[in-house]
MIDOSE-1310 file (N, C-alpha, C; in nm, 2 decimals, decimal comma, always signed):
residues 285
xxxx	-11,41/+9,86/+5,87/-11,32/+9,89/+5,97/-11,37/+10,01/+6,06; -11,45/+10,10/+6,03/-11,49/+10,22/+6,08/-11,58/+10,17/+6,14; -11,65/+10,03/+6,14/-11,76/+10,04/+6,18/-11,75/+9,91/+6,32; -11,63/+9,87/+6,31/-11,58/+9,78/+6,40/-11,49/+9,90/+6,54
xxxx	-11,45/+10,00/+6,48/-11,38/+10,05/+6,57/-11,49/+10,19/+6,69; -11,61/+10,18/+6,56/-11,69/+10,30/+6,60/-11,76/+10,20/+6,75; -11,77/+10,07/+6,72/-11,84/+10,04/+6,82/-11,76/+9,97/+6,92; -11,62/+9,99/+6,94/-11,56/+9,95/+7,08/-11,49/+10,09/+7,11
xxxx	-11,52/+10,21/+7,02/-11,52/+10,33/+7,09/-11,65/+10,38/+7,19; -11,78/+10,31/+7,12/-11,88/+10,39/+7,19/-11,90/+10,28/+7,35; -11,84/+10,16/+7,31/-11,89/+10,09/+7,46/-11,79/+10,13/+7,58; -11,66/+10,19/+7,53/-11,51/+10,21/+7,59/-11,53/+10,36/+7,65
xxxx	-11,52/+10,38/+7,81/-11,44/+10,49/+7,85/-11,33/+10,52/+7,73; -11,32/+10,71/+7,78/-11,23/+10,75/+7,69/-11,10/+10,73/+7,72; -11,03/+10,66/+7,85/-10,93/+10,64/+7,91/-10,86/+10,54/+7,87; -10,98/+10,47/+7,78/-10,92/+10,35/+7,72/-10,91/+10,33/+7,58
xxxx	-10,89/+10,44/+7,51/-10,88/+10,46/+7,38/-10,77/+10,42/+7,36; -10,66/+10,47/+7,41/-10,50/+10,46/+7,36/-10,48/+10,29/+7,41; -10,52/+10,25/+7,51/-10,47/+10,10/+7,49/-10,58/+9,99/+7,38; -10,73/+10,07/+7,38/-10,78/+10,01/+7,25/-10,71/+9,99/+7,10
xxxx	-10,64/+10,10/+7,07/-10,58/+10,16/+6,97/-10,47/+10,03/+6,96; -10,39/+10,02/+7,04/-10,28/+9,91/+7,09/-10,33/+9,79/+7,05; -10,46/+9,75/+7,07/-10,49/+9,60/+7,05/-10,52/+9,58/+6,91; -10,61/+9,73/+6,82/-10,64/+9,76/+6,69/-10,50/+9,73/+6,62
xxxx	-10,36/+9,82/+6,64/-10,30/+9,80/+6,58/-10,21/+9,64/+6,55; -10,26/+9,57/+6,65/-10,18/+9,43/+6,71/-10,27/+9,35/+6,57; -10,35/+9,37/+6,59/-10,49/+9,27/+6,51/-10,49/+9,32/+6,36; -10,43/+9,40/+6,33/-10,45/+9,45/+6,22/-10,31/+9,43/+6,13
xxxx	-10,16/+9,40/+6,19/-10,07/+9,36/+6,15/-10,03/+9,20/+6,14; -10,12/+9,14/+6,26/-10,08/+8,99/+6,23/-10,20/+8,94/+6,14; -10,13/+8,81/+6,02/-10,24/+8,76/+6,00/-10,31/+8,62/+6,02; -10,43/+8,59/+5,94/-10,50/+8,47/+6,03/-10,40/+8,32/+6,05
xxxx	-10,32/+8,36/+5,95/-10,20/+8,27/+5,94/-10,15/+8,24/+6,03; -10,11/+8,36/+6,12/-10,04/+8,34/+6,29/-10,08/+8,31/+6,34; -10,24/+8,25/+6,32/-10,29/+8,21/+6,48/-10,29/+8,05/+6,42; -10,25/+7,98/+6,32/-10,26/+7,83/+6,29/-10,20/+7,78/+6,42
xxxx	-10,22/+7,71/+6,50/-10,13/+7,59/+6,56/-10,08/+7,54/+6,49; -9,94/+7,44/+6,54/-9,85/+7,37/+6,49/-9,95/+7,21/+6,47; -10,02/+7,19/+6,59/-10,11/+7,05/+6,55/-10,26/+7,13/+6,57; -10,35/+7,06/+6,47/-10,48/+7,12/+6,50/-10,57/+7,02/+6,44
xxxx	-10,72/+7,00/+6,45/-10,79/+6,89/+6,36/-10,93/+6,97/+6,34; -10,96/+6,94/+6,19/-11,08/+7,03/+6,15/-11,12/+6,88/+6,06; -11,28/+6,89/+6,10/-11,37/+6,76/+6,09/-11,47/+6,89/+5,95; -11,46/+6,77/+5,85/-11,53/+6,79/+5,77/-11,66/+6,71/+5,72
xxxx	-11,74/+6,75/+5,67/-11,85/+6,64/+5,68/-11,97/+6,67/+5,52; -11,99/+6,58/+5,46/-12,06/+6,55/+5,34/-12,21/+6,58/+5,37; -12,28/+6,69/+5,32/-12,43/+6,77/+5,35/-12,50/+6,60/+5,29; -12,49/+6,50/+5,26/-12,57/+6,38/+5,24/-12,56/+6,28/+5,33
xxxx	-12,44/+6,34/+5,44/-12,47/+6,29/+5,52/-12,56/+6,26/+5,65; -12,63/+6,15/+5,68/-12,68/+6,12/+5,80/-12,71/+6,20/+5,95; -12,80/+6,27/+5,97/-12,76/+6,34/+6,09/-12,72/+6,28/+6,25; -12,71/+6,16/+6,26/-12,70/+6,09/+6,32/-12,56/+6,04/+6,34
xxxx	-12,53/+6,01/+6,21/-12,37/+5,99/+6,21/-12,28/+6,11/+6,22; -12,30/+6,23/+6,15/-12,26/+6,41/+6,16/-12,20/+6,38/+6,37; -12,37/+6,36/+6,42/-12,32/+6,37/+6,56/-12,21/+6,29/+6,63; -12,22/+6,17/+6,59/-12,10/+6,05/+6,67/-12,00/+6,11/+6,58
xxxx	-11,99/+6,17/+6,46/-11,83/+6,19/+6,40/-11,78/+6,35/+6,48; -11,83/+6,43/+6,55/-11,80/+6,52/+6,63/-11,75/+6,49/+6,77; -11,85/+6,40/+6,84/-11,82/+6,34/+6,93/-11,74/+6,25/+6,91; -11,67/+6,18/+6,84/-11,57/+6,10/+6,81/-11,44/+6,13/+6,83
xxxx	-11,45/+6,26/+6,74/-11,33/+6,39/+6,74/-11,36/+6,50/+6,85; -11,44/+6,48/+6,97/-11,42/+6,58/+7,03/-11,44/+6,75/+6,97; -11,51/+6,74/+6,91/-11,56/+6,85/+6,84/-11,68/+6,96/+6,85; -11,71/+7,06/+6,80/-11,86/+7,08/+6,83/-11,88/+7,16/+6,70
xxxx	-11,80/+7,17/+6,65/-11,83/+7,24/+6,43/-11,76/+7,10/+6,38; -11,85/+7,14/+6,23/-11,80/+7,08/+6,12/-11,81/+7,19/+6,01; -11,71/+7,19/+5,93/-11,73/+7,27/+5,77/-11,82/+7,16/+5,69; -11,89/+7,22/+5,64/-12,02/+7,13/+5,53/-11,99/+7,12/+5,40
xxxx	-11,96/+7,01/+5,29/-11,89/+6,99/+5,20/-12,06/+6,95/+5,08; -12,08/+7,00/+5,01/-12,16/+6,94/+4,94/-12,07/+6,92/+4,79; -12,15/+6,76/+4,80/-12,05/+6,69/+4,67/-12,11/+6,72/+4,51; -12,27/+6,78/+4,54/-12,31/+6,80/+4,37/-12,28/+6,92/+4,35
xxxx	-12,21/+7,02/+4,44/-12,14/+7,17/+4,40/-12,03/+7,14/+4,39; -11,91/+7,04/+4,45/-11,80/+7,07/+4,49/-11,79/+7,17/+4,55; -11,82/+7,22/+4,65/-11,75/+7,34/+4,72/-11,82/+7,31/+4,85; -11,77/+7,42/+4,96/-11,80/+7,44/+5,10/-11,94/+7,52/+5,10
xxxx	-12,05/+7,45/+5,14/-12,17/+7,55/+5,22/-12,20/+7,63/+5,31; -12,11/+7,59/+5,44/-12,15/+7,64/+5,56/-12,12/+7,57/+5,66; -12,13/+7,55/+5,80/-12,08/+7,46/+5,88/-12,22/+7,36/+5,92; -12,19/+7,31/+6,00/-12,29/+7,21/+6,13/-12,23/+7,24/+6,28
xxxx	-12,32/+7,33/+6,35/-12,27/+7,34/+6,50/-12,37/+7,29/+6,62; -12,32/+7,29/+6,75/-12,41/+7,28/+6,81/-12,53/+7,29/+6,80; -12,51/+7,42/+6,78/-12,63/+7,49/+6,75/-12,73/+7,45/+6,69; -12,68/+7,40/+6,55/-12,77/+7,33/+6,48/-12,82/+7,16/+6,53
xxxx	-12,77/+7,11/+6,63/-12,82/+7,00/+6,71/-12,87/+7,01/+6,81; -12,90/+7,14/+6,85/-12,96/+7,21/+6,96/-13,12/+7,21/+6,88; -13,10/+7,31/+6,75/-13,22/+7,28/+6,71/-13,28/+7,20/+6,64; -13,24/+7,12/+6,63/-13,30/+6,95/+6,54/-13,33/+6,92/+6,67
xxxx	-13,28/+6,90/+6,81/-13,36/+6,86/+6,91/-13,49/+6,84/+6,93; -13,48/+7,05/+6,90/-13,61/+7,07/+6,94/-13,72/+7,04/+6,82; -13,68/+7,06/+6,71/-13,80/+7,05/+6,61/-13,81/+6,93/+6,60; -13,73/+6,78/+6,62/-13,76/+6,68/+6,64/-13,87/+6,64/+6,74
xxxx	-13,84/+6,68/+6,84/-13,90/+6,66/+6,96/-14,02/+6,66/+6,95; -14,09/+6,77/+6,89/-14,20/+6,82/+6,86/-14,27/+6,76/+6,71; -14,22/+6,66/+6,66/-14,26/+6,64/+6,52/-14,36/+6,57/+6,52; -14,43/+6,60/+6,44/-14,59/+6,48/+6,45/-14,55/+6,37/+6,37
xxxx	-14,45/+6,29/+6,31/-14,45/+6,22/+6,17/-14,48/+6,08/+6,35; -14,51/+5,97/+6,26/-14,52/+5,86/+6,31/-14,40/+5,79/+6,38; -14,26/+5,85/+6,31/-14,17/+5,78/+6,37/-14,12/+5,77/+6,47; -14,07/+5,70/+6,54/-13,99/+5,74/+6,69/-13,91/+5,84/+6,65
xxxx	-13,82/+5,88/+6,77/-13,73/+5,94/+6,78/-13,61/+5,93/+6,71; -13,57/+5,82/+6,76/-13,42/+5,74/+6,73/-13,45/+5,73/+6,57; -13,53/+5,71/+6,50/-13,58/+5,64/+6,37/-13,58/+5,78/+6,26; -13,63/+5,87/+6,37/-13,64/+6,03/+6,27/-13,49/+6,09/+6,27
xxxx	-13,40/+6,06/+6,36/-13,23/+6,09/+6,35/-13,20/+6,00/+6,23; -13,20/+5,86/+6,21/-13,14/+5,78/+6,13/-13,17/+5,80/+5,99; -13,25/+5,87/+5,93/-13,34/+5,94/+5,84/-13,32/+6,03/+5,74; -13,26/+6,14/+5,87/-13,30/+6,27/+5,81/-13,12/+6,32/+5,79
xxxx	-13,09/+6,34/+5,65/-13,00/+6,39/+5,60/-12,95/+6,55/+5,61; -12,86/+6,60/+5,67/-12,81/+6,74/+5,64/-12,85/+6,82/+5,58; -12,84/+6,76/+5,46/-12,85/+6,90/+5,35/-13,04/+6,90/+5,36; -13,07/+6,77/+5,37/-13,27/+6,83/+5,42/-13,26/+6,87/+5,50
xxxx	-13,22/+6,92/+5,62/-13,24/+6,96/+5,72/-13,21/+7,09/+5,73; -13,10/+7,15/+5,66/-13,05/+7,27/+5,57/-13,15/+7,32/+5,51; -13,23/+7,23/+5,41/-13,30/+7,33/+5,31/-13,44/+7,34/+5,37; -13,46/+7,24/+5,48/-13,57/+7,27/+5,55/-13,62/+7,35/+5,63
xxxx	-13,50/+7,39/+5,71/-13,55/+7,50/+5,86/-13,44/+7,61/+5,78; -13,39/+7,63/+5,69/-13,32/+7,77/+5,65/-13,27/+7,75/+5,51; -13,40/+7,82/+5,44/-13,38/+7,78/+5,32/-13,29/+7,92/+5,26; -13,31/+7,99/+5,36/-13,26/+8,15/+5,31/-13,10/+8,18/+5,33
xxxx	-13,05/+8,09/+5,37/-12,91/+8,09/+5,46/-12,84/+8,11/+5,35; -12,71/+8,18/+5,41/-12,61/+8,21/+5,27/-12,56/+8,09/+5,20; -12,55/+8,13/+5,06/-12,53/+7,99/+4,99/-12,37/+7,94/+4,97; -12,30/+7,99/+5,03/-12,18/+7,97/+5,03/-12,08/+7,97/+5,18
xxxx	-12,03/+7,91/+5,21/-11,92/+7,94/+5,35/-11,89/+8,05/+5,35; -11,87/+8,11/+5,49/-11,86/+8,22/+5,50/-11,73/+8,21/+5,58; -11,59/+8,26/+5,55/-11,42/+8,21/+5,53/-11,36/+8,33/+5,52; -11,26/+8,34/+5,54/-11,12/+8,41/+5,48/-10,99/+8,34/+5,50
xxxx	-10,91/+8,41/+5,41/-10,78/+8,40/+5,35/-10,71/+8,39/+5,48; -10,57/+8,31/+5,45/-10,46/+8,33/+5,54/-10,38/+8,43/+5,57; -10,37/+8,52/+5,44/-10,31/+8,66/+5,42/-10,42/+8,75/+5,48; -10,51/+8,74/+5,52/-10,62/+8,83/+5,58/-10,55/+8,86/+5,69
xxxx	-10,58/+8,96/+5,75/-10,58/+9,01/+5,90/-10,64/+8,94/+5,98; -10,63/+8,93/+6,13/-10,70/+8,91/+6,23/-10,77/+9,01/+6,26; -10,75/+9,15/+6,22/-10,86/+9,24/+6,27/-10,97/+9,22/+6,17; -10,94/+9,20/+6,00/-11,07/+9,16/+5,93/-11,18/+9,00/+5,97
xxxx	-11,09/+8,94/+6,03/-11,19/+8,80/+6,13/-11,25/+8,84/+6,15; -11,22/+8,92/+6,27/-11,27/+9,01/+6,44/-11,40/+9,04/+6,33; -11,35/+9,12/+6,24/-11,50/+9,21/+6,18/-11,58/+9,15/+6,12; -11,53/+8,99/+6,07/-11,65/+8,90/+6,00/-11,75/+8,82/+6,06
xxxx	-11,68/+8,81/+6,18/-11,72/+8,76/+6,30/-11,84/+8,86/+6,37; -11,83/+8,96/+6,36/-11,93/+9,09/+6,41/-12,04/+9,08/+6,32; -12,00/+9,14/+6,15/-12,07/+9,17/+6,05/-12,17/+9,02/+6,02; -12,10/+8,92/+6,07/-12,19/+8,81/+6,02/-12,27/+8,75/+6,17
xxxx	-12,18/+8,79/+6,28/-12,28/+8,74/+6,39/-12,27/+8,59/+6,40; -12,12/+8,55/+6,40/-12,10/+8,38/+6,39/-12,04/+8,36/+6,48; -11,98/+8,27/+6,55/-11,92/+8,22/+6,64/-11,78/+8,16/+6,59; -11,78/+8,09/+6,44/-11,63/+8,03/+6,41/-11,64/+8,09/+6,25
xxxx	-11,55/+8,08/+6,21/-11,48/+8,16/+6,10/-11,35/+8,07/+6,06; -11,37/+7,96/+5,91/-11,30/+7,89/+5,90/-11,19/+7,99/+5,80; -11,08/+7,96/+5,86/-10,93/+7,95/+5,72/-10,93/+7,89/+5,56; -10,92/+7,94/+5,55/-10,96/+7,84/+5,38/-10,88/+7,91/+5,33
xxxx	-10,77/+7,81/+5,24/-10,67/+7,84/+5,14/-10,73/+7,80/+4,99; -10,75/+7,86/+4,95/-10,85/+7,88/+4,82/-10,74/+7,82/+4,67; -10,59/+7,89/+4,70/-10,48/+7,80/+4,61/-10,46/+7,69/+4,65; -10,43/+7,64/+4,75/-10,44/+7,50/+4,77/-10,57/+7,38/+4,80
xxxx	-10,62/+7,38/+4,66/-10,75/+7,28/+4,63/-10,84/+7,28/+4,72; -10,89/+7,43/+4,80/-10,96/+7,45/+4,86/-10,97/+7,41/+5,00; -10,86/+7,42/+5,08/-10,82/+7,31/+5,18/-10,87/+7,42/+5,30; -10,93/+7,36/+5,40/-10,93/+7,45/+5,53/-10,86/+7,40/+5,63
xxxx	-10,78/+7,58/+5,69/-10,66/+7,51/+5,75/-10,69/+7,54/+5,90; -10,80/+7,61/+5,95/-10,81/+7,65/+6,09/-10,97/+7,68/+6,07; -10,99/+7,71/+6,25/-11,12/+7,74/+6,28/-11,08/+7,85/+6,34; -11,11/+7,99/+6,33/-11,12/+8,09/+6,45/-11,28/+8,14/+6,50
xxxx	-11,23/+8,16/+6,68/-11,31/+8,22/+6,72/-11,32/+8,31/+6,81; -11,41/+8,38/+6,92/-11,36/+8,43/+6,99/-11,24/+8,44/+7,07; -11,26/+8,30/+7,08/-11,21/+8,28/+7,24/-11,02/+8,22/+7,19; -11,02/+8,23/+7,04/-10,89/+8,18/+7,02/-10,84/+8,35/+6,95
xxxx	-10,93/+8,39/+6,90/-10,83/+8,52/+6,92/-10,82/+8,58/+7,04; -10,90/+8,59/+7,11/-10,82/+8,67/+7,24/-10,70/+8,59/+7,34; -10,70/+8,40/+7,30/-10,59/+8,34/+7,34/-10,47/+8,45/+7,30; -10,41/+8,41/+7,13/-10,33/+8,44/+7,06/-10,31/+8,62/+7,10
xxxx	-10,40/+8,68/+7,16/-10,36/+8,81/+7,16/-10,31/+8,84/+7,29; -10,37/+8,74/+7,40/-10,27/+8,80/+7,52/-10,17/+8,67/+7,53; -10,15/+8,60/+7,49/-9,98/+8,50/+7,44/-9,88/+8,59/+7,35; -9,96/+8,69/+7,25/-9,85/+8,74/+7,21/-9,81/+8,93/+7,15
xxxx	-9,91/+8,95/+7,27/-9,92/+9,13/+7,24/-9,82/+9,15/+7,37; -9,72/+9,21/+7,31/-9,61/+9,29/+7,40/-9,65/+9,43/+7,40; -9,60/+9,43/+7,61/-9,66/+9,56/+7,68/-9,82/+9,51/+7,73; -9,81/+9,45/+7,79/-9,95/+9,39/+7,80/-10,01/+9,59/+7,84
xxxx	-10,15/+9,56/+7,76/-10,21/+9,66/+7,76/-10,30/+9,72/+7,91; -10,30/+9,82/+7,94/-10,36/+9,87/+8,12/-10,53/+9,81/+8,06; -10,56/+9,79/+7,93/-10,77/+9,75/+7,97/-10,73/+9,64/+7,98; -10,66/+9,53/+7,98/-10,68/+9,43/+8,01/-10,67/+9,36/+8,16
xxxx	-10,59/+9,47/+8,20/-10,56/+9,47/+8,37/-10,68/+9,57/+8,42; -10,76/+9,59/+8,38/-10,90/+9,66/+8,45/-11,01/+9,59/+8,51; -11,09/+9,58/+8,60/-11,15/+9,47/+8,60/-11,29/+9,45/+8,55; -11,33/+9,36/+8,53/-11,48/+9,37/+8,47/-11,55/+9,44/+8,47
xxxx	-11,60/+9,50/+8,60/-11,67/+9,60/+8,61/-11,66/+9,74/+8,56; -11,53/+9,79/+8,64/-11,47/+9,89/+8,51/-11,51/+9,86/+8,39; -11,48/+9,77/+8,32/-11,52/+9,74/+8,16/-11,65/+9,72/+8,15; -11,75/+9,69/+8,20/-11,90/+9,71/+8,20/-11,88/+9,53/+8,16
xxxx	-11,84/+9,45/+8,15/-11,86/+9,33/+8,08/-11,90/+9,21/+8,20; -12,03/+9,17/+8,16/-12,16/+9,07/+8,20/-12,27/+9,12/+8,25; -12,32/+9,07/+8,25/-12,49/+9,03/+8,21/-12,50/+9,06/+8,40; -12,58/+9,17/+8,45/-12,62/+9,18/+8,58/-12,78/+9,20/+8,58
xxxx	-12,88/+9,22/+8,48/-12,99/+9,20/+8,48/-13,09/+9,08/+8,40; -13,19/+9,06/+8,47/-13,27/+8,96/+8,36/-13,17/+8,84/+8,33; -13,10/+8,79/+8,49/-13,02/+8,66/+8,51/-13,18/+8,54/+8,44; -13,10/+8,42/+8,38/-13,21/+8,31/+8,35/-13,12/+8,21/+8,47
xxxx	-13,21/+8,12/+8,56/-13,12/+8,01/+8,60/-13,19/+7,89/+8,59; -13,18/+7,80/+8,60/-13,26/+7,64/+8,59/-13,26/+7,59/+8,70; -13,29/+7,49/+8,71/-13,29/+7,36/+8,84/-13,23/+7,22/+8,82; -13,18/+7,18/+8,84/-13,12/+7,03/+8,77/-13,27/+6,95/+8,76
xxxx	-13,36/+6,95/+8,81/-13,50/+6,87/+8,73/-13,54/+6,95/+8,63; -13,53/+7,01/+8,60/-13,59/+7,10/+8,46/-13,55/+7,00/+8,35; -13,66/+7,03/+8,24/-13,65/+6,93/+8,17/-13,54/+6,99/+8,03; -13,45/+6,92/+7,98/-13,37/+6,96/+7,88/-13,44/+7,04/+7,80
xxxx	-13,58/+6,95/+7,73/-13,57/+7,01/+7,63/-13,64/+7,20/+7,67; -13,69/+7,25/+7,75/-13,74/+7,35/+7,85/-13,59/+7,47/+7,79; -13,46/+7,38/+7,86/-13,34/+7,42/+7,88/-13,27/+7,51/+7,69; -13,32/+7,45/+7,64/-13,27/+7,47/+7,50/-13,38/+7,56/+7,44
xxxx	-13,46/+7,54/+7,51/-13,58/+7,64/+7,38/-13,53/+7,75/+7,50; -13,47/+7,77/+7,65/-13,42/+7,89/+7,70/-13,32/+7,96/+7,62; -13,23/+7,86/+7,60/-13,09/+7,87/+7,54/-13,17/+7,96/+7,39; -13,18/+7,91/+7,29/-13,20/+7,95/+7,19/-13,30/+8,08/+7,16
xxxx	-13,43/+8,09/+7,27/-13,51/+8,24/+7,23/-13,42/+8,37/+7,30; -13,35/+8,30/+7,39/-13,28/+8,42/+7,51/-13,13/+8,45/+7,41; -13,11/+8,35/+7,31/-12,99/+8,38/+7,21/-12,86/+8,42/+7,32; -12,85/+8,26/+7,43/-12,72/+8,31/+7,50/-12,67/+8,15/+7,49
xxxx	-12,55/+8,16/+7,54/-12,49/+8,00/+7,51/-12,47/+7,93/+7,61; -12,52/+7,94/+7,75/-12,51/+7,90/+7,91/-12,60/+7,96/+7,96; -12,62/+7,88/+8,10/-12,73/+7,90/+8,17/-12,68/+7,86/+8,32; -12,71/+7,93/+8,46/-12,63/+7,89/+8,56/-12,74/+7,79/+8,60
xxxx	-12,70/+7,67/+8,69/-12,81/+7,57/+8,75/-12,79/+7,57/+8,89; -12,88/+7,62/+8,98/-12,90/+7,66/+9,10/-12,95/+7,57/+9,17; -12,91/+7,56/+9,32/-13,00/+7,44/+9,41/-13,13/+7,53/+9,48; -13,14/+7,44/+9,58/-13,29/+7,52/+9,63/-13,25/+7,64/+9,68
xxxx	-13,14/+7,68/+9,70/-13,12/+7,82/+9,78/-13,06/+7,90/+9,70; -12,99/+7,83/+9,56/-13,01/+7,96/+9,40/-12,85/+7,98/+9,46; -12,80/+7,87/+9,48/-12,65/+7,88/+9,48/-12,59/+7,79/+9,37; -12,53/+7,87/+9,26/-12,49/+7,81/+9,19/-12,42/+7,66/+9,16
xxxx	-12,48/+7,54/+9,14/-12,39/+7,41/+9,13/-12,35/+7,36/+9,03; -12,34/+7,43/+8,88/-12,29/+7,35/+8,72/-12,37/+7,48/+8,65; -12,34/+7,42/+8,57/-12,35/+7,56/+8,42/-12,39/+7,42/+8,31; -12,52/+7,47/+8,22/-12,56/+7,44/+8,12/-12,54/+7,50/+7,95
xxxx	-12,42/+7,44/+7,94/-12,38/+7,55/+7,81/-12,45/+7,47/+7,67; -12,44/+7,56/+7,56/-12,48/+7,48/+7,39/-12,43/+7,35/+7,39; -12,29/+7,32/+7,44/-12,17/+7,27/+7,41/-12,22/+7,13/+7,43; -12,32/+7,14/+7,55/-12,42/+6,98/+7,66/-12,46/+6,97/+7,59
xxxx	-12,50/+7,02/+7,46/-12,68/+6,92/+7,38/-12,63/+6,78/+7,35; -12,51/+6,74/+7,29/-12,44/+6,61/+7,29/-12,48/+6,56/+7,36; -12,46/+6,56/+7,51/-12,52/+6,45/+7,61/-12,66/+6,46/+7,63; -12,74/+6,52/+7,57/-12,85/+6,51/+7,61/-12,89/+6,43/+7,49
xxxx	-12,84/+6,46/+7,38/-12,86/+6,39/+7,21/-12,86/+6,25/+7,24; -12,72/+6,22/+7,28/-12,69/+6,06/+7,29/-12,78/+6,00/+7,45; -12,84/+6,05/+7,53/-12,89/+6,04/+7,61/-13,07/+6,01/+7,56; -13,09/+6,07/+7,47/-13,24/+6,05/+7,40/-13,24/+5,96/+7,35
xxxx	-13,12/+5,95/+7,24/-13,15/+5,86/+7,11/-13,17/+5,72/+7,18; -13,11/+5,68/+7,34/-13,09/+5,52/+7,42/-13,23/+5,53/+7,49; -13,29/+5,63/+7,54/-13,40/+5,61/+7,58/-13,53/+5,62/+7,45; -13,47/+5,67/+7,36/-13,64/+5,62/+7,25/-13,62/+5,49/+7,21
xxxx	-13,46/+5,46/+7,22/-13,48/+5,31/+7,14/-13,55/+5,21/+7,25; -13,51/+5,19/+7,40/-13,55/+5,15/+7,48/-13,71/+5,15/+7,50; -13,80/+5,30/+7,50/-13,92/+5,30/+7,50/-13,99/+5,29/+7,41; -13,96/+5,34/+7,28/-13,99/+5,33/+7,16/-14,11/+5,44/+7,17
xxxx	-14,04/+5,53/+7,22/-14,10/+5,72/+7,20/-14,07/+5,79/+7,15; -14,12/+5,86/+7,11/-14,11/+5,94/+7,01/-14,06/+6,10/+7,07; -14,09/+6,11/+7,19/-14,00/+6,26/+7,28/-13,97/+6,16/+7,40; -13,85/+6,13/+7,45/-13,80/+6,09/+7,56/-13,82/+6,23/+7,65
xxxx	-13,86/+6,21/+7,76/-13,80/+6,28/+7,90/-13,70/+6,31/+7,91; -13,56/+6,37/+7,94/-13,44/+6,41/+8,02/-13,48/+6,48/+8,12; -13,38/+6,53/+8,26/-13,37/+6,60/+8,31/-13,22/+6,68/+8,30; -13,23/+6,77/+8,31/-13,09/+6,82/+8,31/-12,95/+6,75/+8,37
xxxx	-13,02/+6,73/+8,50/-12,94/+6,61/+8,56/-12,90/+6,48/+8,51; -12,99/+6,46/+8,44/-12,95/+6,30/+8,38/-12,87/+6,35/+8,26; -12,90/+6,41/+8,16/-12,81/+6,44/+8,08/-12,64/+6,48/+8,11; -12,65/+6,59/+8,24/-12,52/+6,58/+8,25/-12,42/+6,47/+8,31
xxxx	-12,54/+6,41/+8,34/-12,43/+6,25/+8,41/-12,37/+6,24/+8,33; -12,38/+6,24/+8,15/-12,36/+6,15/+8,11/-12,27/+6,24/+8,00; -12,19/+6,36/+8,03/-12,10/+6,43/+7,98/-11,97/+6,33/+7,97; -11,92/+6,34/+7,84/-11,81/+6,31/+7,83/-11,69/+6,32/+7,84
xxxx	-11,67/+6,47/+7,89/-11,55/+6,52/+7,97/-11,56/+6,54/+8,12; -11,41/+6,48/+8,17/-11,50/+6,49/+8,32/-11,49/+6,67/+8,39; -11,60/+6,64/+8,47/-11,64/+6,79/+8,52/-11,62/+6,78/+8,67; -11,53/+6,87/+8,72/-11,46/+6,85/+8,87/-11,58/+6,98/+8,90
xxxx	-11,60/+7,15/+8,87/-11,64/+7,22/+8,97/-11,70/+7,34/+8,86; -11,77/+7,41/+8,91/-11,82/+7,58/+8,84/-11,68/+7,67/+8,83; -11,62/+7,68/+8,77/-11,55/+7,83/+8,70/-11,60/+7,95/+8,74; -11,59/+8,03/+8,83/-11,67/+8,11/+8,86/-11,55/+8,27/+8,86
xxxx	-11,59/+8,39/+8,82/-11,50/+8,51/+8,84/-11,58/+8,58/+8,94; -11,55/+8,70/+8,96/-11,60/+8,84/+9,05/-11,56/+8,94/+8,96; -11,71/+9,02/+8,96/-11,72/+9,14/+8,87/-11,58/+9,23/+8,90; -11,51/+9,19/+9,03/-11,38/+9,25/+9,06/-11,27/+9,24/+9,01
x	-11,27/+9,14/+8,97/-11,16/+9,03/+8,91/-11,12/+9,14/+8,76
């Protein structure tokens, strides 16, 4: 706790202590319990299973995690995210074995692919309780450097009941912190929050796979995609590798290559949610 609060004191004007303090004590009274939705769906998935099928059963469910279930432990390992199909892309891509592409997906199982590229990884899910706090999430979420943080009720036969993450605890906190707090009404800049140097952008011809080995050494989760005059037209987030996945696997079977081409462009044709425009704020906002 001291070490979660030492560092939104050191990034925080001192003006904003006392409404810090406000959000500390909000997060530290409710627990992860409160943030369950009334309807929710959490996709689980068998480490023997197929990586190929892992992907259509996310995309199926509109998903982008799975919790990882290995059946000769009985227990939870760890998840399957984007992320991790971001990089099977790329180490696929690159693989010298003989097979096509589409042939090296159909193949290659989870839990190999787990003990192959991170044999060091924690051996257990990394979870809390329903009786936990949301300020202890916040902090597992820091201390481990993860993006989702499953619910797991540990008395009920091991059942997971939610996914938290960023972006659903700061829902849940301005839906239901009374007195809305004055740092929230501050604007970005005031708050020091985004990225104004050592911008990365792309080009819609750039080639996907280019796009992901950006994504992954620059360790950010979007990328803006600029036209010839570097005016922003779409955003390339983790979230796209899906379409560029199912976009490969139709052209190796088609050419019977072993690294298909994409361009950025082609892959997002072929997003599954429809996409009207760029989301854009002002450092003023």
């Amino acid at each position: 706790q001291q070490q979660l609060q030492h560092s939104s004191s050191a990034s925080a004007l001192p003006i904003f202590q006392k409404p810090l303090q406000l959000i500390v004590d909000f997060l530290r009274k409710h627990t992860t319990y409160d943030m369950i939705p009334d309807s929710a769906k959490v996709v689980v998935l068998d480490t023997d299973l197929p990586i190929k099928n892992a992907f259509y059963a996310l995309v199926e469910h509109d998903m982008n995690c799975a919790v990882l279930w290995d059946s000769r432990l009985q227990d939870y390992v760890g998840m399957l995210t984007v992320t991790d199909f971001m990089d099977i892309l790329r180490y696929m891509y690159k693989s010298p074995s003989g097979n096509s592409f589409a042939e090296d997906l159909e193949e290659q199982q989870i839990r190999r692919w787990r003990e192959m590229t991170c044999p060091d990884r924690p051996s257990g899910l990394i979870s809390i309780d329903p009786e936990d706090s949301i300020y202890e999430a916040c902090r597992r979420l820091r201390v481990y450097r993860i993006h989702r943080l499953p619910i797991l009720e540990r008395q009920n036969h091991h059942v997971i009941l939610h996914i938290i993450t960023h972006s659903r605890v700061l829902g849940y906190l301005v839906r239901n912190l009374r007195g809305f707090p004055e740092i929230l009404e501050r604007t970005l800049e005031e708050l020091k929050i985004g990225t104004y140097e050592n911008l990365c952008t792309v080009r819609r011809d750039a080639a996907v796979m280019d796009v992901l080995t950006l994504l992954s050494e620059r360790r950010i989760s979007a990328v803006p995609i600029v036209d010839d005059n570097g005016v922003v037209v779409d955003v390339y987030s983790r979230s796209d590798v899906t379409c560029a996945w199912a976009l490969m696997q139709v052209l190796a079977r088609e050419r019977n290559h072993a690294s298909p081409e994409v361009t950025v462009s082609q892959a997002l044709a072929h997003r599954h949610r429809a996409f009207h425009s760029v989301q854009i704020c002002r450092k003023t906002d």
